[in-house]
C-alpha positions as CSV (number, residue, x, y, z in Angstrom):
1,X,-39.5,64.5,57.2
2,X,-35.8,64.9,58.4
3,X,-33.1,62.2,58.2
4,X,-30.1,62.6,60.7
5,X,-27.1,60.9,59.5
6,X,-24.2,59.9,62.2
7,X,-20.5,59.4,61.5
8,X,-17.7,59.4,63.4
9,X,-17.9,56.2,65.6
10,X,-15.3,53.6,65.7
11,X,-12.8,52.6,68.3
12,X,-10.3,54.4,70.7
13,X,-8.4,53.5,73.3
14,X,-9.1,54.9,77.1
15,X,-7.9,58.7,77.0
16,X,-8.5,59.0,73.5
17,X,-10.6,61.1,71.3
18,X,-13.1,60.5,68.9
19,X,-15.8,63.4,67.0
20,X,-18.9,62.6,66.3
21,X,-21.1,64.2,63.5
22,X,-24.5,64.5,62.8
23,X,-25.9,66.0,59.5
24,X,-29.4,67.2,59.2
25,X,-31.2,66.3,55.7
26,X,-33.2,69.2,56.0
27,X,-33.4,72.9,57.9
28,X,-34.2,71.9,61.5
29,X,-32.3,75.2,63.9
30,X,-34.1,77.9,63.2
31,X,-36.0,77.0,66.9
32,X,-34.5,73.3,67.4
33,X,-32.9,71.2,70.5
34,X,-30.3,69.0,68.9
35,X,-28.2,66.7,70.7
36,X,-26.7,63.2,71.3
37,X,-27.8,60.2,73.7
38,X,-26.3,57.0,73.6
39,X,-27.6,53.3,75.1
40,X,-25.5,50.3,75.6
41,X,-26.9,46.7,75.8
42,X,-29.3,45.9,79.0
43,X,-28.8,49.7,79.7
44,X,-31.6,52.4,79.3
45,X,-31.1,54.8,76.5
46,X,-29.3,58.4,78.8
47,X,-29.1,62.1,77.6
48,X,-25.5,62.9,77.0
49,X,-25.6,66.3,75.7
50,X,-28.1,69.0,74.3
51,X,-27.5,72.2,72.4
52,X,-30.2,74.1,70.9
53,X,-30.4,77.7,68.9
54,X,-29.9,80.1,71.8
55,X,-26.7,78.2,72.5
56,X,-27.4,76.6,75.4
57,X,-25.6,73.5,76.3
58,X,-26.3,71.0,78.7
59,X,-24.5,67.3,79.5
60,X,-24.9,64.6,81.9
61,X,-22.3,64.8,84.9
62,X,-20.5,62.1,83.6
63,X,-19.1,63.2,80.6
64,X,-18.9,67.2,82.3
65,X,-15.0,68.6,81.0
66,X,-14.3,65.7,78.4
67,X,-17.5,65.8,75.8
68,X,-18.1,69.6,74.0
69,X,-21.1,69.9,71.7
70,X,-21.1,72.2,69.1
71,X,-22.7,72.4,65.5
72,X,-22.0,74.3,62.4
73,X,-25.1,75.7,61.2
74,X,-24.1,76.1,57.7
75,X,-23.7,72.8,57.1
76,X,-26.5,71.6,59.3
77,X,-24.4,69.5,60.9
78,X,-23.7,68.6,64.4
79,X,-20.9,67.7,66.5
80,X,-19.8,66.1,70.0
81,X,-16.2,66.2,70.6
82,X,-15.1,63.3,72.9
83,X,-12.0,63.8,74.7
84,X,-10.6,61.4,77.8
85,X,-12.7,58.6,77.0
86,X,-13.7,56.0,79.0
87,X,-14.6,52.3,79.0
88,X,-18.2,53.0,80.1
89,X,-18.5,55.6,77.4
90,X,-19.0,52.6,75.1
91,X,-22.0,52.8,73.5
92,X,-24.3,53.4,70.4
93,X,-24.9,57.3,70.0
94,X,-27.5,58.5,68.4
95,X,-28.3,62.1,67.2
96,X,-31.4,63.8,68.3
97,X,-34.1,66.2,67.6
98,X,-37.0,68.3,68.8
99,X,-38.3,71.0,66.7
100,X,-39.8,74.4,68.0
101,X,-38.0,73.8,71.0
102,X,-35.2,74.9,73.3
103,X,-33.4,72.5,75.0
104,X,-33.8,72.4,78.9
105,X,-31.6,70.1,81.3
106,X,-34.8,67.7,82.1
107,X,-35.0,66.4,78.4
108,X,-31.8,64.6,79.0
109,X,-34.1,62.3,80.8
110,X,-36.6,62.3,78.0
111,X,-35.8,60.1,75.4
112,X,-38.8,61.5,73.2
113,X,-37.3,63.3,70.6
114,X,-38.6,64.1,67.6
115,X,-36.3,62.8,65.0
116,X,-33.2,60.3,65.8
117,X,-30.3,59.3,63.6
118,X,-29.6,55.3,63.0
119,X,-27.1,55.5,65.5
120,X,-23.2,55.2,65.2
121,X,-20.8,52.7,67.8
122,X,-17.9,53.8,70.2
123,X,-15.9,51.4,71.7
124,X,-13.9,52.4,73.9
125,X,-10.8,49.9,75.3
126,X,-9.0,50.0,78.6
């Protein structure tokens, strides 16, 4: 069993910033893809960004140059750095995992992870 935790979320204006955290409640990198995907009301749940142990990094064009995934294996704890934002990046994000597994670009479109986090809210205001 592995709990994933969110913080981070709140409100922001358009063009802020806002970093999201996720920590792990157990080991889960050794062979993981970790990453974030967010769903707004009437909308389907979308991929925003994966990162998994060989460092890889993938994101959905829309948020390309303005979101940076990263993590900080000593504390088991993952990030998405959210610059520039946007109304439409309103949403609840929610942390994901997949153990023994890389990430690839197609699981974006999954929405099968493993383990998911209870999700935190952005609101972002124009």
């Amino acid at each position: 069993q592995v709990q994933l935790v969110e913080s981070g979320g709140g409100s922001a204006q358009a063009g802020g910033s806002l970093r999201l955290s996720c920590t792990a409640s157990a080991w889960i990198y050794r062979r993981t893809c970790m990453g974030w995907f967010r769903q707004s009301p009437g909308k389907e749940r979308e991929g925003v960004a994966l990162l998994d142990t060989d460092r890889d990094t993938y994101y959905r064009d829309s948020v390309k140059g303005r979101f940076t995934i990263s993590e900080d294996r000593a504390k088991n704890t993952l990030y998405l750095q959210m610059n520039s934002l946007k109304p439409e990046d309103t949403a609840t994000y929610y942390c994901v995992a997949q153990r023994e597994s890389l990430c690839f670009r197609y699981m974006l479109q999954k929405g099968d992870f493993e383990y998911w986090g209870q999700g935190t809210q952005v609101t972002v205001s124009s």
